[in-house]
MISEFI-234982 format. One record per atom (N, C-alpha, C): residue number from 1; residue in one letter; atom name; z, x, y. Coordinates in Angstrom, 1 decimal, m for minus. Atoms other than C-alpha are relative to their C-alpha. Layout:
residues N
k | r | a | Z | X | Y
NUM | a | CA | Z | X | Y .
...
end
This chain:
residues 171
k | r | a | Z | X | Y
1 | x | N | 0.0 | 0.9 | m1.2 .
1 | x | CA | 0.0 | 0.0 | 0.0 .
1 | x | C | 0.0 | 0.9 | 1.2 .
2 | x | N | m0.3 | m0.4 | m1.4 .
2 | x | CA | m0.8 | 1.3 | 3.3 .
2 | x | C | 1.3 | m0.3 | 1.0 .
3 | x | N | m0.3 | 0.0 | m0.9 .
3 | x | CA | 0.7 | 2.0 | 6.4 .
3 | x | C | 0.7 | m1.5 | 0.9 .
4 | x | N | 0.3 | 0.7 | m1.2 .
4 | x | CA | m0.4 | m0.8 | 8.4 .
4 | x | C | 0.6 | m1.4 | m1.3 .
5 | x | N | m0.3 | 0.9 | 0.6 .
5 | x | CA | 0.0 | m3.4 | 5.2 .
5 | x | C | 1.7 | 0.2 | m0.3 .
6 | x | N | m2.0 | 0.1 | 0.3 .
6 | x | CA | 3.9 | m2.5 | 4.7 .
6 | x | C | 0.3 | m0.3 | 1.1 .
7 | x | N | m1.0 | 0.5 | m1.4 .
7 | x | CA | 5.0 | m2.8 | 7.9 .
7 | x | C | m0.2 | m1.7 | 0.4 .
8 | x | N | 0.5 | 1.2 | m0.1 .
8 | x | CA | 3.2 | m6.3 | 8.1 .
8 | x | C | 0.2 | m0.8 | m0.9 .
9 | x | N | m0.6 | 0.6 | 0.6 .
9 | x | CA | 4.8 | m7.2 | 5.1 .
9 | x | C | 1.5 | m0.2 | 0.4 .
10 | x | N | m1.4 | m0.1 | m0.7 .
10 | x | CA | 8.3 | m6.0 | 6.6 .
10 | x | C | m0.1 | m1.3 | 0.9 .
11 | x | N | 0.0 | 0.8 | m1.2 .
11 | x | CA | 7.5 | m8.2 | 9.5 .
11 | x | C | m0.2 | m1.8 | m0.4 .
12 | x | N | m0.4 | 1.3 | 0.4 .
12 | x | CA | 6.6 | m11.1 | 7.5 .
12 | x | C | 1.1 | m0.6 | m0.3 .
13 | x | N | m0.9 | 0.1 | 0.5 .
13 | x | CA | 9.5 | m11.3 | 5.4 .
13 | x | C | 1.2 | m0.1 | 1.1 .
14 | x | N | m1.2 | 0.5 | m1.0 .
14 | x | CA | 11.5 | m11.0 | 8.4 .
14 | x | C | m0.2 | m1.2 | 0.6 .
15 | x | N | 0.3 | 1.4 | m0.9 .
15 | x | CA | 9.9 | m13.7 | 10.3 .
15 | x | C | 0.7 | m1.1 | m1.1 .
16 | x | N | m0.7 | 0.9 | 0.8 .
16 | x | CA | 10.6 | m16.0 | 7.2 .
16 | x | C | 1.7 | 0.1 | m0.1 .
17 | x | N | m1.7 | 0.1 | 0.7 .
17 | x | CA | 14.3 | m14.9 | 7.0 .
17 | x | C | 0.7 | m0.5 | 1.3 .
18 | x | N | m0.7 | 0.8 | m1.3 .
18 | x | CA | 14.8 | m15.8 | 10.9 .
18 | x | C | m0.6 | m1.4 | 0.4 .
19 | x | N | 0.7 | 1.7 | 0.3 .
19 | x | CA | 13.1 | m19.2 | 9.9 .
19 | x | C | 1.2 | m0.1 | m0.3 .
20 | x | N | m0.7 | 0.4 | 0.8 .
20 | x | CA | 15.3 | m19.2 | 7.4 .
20 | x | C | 1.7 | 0.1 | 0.4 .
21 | x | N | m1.4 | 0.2 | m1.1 .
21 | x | CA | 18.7 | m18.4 | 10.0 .
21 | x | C | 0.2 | m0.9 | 0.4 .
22 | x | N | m0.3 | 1.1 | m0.9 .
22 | x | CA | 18.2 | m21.7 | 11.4 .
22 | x | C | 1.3 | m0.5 | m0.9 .
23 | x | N | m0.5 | 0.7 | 0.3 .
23 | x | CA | 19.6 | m23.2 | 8.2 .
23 | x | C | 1.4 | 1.4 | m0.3 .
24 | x | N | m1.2 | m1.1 | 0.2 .
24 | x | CA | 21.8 | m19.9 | 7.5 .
24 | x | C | m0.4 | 1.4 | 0.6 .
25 | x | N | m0.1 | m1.2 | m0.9 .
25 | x | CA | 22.6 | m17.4 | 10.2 .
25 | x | C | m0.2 | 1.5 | m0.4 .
26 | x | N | 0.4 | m1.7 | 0.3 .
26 | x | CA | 22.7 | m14.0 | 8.3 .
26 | x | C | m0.9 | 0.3 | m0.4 .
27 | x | N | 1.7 | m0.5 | 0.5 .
27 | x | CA | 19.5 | m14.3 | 6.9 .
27 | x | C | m0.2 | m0.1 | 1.7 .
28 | x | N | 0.4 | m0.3 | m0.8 .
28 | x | CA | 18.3 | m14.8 | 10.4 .
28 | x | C | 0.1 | 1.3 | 0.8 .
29 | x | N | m0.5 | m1.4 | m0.3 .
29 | x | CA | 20.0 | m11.6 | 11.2 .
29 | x | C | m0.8 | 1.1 | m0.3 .
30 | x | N | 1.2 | m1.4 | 0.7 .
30 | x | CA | 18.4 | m9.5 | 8.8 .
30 | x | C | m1.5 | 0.0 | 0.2 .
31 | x | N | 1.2 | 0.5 | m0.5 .
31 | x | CA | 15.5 | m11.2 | 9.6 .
31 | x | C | m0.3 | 0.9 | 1.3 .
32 | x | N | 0.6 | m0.7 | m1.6 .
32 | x | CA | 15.1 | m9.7 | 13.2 .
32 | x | C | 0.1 | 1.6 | m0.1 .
33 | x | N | 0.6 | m1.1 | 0.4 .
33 | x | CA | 16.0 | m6.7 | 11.9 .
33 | x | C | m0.7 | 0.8 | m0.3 .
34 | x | N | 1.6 | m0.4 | 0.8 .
34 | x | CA | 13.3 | m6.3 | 9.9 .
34 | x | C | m1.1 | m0.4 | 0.7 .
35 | x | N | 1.3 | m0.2 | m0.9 .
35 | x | CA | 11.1 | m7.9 | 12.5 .
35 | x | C | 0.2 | 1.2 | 1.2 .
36 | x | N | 0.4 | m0.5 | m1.0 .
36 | x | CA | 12.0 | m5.3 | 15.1 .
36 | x | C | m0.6 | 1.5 | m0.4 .
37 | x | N | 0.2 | m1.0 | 0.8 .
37 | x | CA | 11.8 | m2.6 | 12.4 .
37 | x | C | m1.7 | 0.0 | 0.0 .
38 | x | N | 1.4 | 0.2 | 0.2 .
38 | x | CA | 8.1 | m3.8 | 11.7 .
38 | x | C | m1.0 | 0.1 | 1.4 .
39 | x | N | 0.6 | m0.1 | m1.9 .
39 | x | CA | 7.2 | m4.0 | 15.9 .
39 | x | C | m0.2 | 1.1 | 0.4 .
40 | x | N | m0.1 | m1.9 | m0.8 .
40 | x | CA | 8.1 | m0.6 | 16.5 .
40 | x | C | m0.7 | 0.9 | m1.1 .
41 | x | N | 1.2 | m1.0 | 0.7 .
41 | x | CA | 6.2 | 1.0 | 13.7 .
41 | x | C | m1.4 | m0.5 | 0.1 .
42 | x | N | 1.1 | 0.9 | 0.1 .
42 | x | CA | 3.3 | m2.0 | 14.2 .
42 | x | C | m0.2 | 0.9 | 1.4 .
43 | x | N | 0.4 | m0.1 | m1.6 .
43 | x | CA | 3.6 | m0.8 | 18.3 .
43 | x | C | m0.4 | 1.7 | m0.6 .
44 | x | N | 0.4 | m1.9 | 0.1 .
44 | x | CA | 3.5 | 3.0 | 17.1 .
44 | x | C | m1.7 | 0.0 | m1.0 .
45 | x | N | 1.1 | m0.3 | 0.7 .
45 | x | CA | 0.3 | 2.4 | 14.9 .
45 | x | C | m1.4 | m0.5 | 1.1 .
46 | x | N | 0.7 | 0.5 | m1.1 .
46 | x | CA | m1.6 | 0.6 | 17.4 .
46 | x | C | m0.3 | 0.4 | 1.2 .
47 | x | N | m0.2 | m1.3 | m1.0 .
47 | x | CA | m0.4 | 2.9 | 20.3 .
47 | x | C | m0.2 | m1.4 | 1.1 .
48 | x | N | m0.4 | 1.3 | m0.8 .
48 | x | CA | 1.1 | m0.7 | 22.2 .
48 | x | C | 1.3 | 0.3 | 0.2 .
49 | x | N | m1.3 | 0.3 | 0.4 .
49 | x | CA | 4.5 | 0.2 | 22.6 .
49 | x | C | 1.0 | m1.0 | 0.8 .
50 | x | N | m0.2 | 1.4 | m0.2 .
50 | x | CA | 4.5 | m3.4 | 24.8 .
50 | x | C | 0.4 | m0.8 | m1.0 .
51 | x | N | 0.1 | 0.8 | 1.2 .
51 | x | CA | 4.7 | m5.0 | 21.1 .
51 | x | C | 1.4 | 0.1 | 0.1 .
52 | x | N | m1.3 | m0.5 | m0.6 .
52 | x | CA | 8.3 | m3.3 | 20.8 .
52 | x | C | 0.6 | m0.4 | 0.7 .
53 | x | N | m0.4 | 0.1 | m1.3 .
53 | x | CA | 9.4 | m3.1 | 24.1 .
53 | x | C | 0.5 | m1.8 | 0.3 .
54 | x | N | 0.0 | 1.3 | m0.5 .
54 | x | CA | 9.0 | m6.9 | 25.2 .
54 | x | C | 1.0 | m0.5 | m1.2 .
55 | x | N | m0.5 | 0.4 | 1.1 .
55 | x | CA | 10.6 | m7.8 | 21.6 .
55 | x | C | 1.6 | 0.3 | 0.3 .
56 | x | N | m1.2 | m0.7 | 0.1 .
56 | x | CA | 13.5 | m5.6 | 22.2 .
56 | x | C | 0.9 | m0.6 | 1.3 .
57 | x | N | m0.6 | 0.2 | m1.1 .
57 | x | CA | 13.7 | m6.9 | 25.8 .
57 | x | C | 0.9 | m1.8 | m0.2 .
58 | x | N | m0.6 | 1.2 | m0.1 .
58 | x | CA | 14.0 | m10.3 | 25.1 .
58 | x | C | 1.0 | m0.1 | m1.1 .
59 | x | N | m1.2 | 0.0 | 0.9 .
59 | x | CA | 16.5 | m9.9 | 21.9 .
59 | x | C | 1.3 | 0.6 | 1.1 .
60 | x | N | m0.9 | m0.1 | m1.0 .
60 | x | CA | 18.9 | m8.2 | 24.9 .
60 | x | C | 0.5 | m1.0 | 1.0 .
61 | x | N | m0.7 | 1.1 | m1.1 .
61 | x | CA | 18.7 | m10.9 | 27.2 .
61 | x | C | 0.6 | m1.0 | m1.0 .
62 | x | N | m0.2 | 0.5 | 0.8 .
62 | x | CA | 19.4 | m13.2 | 24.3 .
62 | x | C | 1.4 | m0.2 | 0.1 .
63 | x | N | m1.4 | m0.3 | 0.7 .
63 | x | CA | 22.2 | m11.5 | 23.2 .
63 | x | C | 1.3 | m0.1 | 1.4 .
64 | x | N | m1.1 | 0.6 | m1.1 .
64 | x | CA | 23.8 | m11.4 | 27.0 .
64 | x | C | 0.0 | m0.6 | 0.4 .
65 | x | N | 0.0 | 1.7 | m0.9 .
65 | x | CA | 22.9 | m14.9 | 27.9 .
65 | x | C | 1.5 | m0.5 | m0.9 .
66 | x | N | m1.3 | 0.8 | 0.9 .
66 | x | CA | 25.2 | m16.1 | 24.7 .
66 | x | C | 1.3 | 0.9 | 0.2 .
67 | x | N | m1.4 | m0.2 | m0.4 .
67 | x | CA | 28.3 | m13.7 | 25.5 .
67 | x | C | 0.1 | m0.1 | 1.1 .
68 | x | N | m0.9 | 0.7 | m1.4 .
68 | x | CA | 28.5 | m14.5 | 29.1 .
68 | x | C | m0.4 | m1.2 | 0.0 .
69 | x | N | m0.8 | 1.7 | 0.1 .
69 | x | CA | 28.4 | m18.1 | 28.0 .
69 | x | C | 1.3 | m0.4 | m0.6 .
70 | x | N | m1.3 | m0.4 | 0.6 .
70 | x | CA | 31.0 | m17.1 | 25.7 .
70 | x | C | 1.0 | 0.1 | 1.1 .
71 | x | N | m1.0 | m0.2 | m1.0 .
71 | x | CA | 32.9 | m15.9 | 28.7 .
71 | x | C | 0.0 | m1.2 | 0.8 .
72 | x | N | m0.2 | 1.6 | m1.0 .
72 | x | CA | 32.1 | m18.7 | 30.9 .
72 | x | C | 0.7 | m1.0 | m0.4 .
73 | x | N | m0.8 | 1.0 | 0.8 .
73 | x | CA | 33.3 | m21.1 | 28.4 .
73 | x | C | 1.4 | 0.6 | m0.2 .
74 | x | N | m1.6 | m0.5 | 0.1 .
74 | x | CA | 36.3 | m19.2 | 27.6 .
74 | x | C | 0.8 | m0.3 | 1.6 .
75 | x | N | m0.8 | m0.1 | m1.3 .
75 | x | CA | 37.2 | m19.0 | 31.6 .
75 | x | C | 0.0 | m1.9 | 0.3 .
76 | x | N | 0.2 | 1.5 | m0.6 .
76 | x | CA | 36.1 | m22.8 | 31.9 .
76 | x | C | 1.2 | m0.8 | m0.6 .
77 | x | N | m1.4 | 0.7 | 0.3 .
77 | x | CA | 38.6 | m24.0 | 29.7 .
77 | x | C | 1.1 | 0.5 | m0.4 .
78 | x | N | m1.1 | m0.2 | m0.6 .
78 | x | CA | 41.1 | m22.0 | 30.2 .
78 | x | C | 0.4 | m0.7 | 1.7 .
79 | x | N | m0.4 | 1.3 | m1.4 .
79 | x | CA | 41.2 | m23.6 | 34.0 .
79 | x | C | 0.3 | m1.0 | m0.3 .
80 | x | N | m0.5 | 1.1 | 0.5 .
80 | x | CA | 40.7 | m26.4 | 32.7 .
80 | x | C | 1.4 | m0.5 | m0.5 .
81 | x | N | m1.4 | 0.3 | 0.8 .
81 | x | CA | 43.8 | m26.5 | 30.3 .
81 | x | C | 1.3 | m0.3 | 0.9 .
82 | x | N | m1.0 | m0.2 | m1.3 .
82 | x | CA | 45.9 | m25.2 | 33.4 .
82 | x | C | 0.2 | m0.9 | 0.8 .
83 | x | N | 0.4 | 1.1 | m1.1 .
83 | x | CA | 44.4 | m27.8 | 35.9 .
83 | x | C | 0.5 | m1.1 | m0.5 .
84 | x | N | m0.9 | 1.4 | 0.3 .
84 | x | CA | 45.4 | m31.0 | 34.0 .
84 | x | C | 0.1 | m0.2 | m1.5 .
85 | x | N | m0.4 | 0.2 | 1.1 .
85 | x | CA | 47.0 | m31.7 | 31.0 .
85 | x | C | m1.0 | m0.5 | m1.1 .
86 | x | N | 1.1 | 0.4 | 0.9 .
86 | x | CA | 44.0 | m34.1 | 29.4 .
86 | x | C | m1.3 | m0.2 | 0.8 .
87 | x | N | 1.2 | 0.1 | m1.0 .
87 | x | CA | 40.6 | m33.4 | 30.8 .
87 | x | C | m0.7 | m1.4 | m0.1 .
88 | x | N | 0.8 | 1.0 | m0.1 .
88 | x | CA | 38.3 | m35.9 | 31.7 .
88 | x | C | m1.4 | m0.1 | m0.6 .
89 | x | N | 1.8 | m0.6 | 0.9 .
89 | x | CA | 34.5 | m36.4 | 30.5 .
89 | x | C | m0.5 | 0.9 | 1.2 .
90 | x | N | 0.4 | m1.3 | m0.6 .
90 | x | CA | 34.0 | m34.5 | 33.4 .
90 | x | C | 0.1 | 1.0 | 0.0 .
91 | x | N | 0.0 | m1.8 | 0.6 .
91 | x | CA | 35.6 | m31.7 | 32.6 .
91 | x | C | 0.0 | 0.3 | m1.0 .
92 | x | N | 0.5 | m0.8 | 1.4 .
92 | x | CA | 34.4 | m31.7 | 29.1 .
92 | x | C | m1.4 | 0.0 | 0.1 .
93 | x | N | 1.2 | m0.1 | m0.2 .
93 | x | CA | 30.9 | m32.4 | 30.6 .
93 | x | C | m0.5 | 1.3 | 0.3 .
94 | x | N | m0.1 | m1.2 | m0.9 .
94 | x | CA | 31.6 | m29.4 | 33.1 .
94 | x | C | 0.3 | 1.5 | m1.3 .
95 | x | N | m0.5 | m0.6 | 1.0 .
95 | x | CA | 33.3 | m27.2 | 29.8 .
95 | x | C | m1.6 | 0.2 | m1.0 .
96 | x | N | 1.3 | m0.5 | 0.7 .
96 | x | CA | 29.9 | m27.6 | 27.9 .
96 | x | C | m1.3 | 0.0 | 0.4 .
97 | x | N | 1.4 | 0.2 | m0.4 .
97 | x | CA | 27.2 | m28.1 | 30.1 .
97 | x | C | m0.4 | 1.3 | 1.0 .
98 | x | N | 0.4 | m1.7 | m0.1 .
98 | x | CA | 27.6 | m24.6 | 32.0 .
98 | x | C | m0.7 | 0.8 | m0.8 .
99 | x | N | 0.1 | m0.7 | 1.3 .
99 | x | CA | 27.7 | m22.7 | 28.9 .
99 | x | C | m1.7 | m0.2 | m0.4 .
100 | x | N | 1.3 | 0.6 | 0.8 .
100 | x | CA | 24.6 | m24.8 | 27.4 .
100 | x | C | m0.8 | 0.2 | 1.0 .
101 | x | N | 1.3 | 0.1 | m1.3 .
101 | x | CA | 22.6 | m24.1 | 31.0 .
101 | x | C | m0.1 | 1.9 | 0.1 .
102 | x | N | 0.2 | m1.4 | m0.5 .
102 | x | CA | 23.4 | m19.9 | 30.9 .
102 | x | C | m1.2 | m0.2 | m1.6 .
103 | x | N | 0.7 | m0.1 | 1.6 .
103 | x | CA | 22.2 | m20.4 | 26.8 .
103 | x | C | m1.8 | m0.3 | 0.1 .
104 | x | N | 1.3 | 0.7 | m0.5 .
104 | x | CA | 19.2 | m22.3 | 27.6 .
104 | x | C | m1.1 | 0.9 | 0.7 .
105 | x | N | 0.2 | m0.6 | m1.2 .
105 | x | CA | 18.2 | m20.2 | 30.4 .
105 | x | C | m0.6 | 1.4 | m0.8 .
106 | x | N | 0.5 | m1.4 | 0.4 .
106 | x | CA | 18.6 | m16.9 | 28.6 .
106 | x | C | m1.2 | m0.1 | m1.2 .
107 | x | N | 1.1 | m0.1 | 1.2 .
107 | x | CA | 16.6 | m18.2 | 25.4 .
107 | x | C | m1.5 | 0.1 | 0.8 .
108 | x | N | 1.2 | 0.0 | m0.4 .
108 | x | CA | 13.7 | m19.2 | 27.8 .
108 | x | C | m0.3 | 1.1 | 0.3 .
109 | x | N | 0.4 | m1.3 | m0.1 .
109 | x | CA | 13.7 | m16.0 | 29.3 .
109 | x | C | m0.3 | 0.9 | m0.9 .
110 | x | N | 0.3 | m0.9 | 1.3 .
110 | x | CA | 13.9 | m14.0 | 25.9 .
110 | x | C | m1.3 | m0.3 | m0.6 .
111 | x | N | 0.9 | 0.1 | 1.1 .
111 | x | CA | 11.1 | m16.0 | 24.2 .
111 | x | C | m0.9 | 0.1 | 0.6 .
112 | x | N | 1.1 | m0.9 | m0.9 .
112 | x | CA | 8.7 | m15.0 | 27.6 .
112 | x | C | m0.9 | 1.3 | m0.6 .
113 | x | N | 0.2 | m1.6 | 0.9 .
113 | x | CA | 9.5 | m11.7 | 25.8 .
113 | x | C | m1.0 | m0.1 | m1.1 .
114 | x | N | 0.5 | m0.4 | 2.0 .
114 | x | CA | 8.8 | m12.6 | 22.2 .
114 | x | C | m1.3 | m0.3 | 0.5 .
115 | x | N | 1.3 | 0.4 | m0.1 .
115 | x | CA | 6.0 | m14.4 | 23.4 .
115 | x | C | m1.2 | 1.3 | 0.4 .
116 | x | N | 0.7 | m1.1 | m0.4 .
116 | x | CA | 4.5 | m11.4 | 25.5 .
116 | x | C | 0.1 | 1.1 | m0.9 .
117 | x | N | 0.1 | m1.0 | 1.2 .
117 | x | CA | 5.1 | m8.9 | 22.3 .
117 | x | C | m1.0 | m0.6 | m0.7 .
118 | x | N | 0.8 | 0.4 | 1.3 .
118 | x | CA | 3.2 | m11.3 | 20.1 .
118 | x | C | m1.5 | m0.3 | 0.5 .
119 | x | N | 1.3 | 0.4 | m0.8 .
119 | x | CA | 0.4 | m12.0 | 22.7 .
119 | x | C | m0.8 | 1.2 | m0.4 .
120 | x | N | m0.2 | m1.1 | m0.3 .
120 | x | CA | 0.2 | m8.1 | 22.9 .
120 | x | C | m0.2 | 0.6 | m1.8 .
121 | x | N | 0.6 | m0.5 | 1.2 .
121 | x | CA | 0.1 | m7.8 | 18.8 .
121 | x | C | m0.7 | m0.9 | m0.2 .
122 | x | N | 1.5 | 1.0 | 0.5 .
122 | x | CA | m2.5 | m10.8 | 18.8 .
122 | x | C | m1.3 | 1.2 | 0.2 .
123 | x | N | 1.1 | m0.5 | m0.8 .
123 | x | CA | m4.8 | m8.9 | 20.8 .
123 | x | C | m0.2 | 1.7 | m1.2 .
124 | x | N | 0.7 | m1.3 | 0.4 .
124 | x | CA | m4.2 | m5.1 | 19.0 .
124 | x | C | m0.7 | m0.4 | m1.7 .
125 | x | N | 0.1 | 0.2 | 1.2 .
125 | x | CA | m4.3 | m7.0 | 15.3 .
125 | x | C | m1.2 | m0.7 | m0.3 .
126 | x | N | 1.3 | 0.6 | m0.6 .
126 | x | CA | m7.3 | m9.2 | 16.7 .
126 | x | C | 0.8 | m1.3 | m1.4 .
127 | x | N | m0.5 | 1.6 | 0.4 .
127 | x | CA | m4.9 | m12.4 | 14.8 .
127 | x | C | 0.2 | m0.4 | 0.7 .
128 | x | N | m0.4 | 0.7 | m0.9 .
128 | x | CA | m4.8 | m15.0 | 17.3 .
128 | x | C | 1.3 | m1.0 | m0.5 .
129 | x | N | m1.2 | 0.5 | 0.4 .
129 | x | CA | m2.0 | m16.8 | 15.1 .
129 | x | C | 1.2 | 0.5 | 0.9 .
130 | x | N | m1.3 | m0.6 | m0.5 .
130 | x | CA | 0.5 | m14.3 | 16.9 .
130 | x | C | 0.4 | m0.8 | 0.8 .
131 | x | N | m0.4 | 0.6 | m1.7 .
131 | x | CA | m0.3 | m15.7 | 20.1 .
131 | x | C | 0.5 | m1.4 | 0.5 .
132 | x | N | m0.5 | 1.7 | 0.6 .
132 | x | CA | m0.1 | m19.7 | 18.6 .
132 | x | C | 1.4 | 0.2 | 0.0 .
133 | x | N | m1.5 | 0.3 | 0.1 .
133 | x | CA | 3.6 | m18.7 | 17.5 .
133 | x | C | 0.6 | 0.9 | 1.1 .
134 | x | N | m0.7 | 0.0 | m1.0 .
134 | x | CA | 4.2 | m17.1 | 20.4 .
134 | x | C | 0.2 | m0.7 | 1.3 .
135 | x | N | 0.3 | 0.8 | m1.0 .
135 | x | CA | 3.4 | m19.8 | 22.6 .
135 | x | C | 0.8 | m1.0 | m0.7 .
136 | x | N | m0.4 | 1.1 | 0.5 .
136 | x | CA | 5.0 | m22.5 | 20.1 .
136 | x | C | 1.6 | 0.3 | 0.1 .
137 | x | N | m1.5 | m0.7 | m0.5 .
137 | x | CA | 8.2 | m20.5 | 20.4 .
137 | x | C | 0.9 | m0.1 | 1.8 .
138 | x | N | m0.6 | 0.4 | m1.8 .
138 | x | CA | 8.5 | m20.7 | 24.3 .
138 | x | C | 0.2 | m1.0 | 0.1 .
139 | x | N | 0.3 | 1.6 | 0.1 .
139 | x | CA | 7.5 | m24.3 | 23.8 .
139 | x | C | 1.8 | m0.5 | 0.1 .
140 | x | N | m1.1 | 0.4 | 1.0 .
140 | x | CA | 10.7 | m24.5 | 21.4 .
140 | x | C | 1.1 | 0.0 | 1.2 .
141 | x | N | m1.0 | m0.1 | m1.3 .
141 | x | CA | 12.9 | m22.7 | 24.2 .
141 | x | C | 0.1 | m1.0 | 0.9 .
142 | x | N | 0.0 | 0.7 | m1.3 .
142 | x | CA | 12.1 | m24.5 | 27.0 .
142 | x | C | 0.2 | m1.8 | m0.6 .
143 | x | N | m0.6 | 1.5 | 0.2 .
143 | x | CA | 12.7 | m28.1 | 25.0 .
143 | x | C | 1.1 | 0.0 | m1.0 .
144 | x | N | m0.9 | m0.3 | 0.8 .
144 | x | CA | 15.6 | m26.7 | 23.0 .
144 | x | C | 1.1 | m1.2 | 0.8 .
145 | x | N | m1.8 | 1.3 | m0.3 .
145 | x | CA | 18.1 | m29.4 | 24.7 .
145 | x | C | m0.5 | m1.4 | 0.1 .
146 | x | N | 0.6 | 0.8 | 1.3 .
146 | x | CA | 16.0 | m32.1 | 22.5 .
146 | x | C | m0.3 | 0.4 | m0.8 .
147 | x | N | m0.2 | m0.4 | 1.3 .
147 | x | CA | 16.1 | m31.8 | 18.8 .
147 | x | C | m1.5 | 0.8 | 0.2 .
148 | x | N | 0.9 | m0.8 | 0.2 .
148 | x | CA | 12.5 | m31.1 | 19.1 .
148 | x | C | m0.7 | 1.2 | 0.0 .
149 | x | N | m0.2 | m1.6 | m0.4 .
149 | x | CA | 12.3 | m27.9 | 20.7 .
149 | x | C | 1.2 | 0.6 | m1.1 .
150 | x | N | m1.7 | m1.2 | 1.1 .
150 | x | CA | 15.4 | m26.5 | 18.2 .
150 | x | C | m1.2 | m0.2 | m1.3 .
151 | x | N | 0.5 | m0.1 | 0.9 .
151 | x | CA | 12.6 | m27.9 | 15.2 .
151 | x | C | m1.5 | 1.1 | 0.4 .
152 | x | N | 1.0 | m0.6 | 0.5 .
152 | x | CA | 9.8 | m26.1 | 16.5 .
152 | x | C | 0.1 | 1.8 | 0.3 .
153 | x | N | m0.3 | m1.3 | 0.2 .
153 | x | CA | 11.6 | m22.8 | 16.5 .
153 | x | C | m0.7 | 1.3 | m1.0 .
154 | x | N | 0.2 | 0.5 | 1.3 .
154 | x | CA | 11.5 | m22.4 | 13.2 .
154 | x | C | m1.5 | 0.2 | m0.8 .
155 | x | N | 1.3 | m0.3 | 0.8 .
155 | x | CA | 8.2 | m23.0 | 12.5 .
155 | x | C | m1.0 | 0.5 | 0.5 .
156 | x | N | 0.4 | m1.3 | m1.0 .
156 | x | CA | 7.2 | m20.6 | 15.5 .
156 | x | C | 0.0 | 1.1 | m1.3 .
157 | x | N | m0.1 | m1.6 | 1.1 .
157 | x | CA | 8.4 | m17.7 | 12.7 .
157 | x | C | m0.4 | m0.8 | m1.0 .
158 | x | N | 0.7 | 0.1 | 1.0 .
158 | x | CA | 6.9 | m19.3 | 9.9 .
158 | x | C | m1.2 | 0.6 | 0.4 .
159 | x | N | 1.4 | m0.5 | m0.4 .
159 | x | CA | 4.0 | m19.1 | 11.6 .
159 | x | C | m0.2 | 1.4 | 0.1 .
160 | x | N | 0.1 | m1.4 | m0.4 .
160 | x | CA | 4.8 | m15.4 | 13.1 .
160 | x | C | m0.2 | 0.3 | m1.7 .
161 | x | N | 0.0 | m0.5 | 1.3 .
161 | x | CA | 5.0 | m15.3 | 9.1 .
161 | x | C | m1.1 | 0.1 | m0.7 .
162 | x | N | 1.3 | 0.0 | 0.3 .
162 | x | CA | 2.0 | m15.9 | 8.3 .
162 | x | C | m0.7 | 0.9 | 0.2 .
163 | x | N | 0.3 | m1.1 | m1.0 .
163 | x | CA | 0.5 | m14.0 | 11.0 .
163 | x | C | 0.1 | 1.4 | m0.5 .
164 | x | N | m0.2 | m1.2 | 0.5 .
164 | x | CA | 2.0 | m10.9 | 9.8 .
164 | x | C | m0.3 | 0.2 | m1.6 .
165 | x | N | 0.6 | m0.4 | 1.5 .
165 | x | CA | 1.2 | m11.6 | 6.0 .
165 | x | C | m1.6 | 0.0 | 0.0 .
166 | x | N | 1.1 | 0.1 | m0.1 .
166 | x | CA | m2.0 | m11.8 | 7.3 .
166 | x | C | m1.2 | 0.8 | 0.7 .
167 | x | N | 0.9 | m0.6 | m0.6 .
167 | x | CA | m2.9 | m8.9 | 9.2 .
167 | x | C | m0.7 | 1.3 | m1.1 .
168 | x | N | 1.2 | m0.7 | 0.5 .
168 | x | CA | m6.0 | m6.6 | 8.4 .
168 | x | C | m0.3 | 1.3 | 0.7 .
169 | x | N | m0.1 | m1.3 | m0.4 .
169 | x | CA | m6.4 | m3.2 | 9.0 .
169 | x | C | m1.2 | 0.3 | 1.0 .
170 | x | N | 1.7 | 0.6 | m0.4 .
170 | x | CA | m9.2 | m3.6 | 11.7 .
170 | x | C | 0.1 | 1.6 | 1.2 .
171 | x | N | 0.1 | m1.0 | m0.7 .
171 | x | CA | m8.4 | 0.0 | 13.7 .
171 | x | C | m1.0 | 0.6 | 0.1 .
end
């Protein structure tokens, strides 16, 4: 097996296992893993190291959008608790609708990223699928606070799964 076909196996297999995080988290874990594993040798064969890069960028904002919502929620209801003995729907509105607006916010931003990596290995792999699930992926973000957007996550990296079981050595 070449080069260019292992790493595009790696990358499938990941995409499927961060499909497969929705319904259980540590596979999705390993999953990105293995897809960032596969980006950065895909960006080094290609001589894109946008593919990477953007990938890497948006998994960082990701990851700081959800701990300073973590913190925000932690500071929000701690006030809270202090402030009045039994909050109101406002301040359980207020307690989770911050939180869910930094969350929100950072995913859209991040999946700009994934999207702009996967546009970026459409174009060097000449698969236009990439650029399908990287566009169905932003989709997902940006209507993630309707079930809808949270289903078509999901079958964004199926797709990216595909995509990567499918690329062809066209250098």
């Amino acid at each position: 097996m070449n080069e260019l076909a292992s790493n595009a196996s790696l990358g499938g297999i990941g995409a499927l296992m961060i499909a497969a995080g929705f319904i259980l988290p540590p596979a999705g874990l390993m999953g990105l893993a293995l897809v960032l594993m596969a980006l950065k040798r895909l960006a080094a064969l290609y001589g894109e190291e946008g593919i990477y890069k953007n990938m890497l960028r948006g998994l960082i904002i990701v990851v700081a959008g959800i701990v300073f919502g973590i913190v925000v929620l932690f500071f929000i209801v701690v006030n809270v608790q202090y402030r009045v003995p039994s909050p109101s729907l406002g301040d359980i509105l207020i307690i989770i609708g911050i939180p869910a607006v930094i969350w929100l916010a950072s995913a859209i931003v991040a999946n700009v990223h994934y999207r702009r990596a996967l546009i970026l290995l459409s174009a060097k792999s000449g698969n236009k699928t990439f650029e399908t699930a990287g566009s169905l992926m932003l989709a997902g973000a940006v209507l993630a606070f309707v079930v809808v957007g949270l289903l078509l996550i999901p079958i964004a990296w199926l797709l990216a799964a595909m995509a990567f079981f499918s690329i062809k050595d066209q250098r």
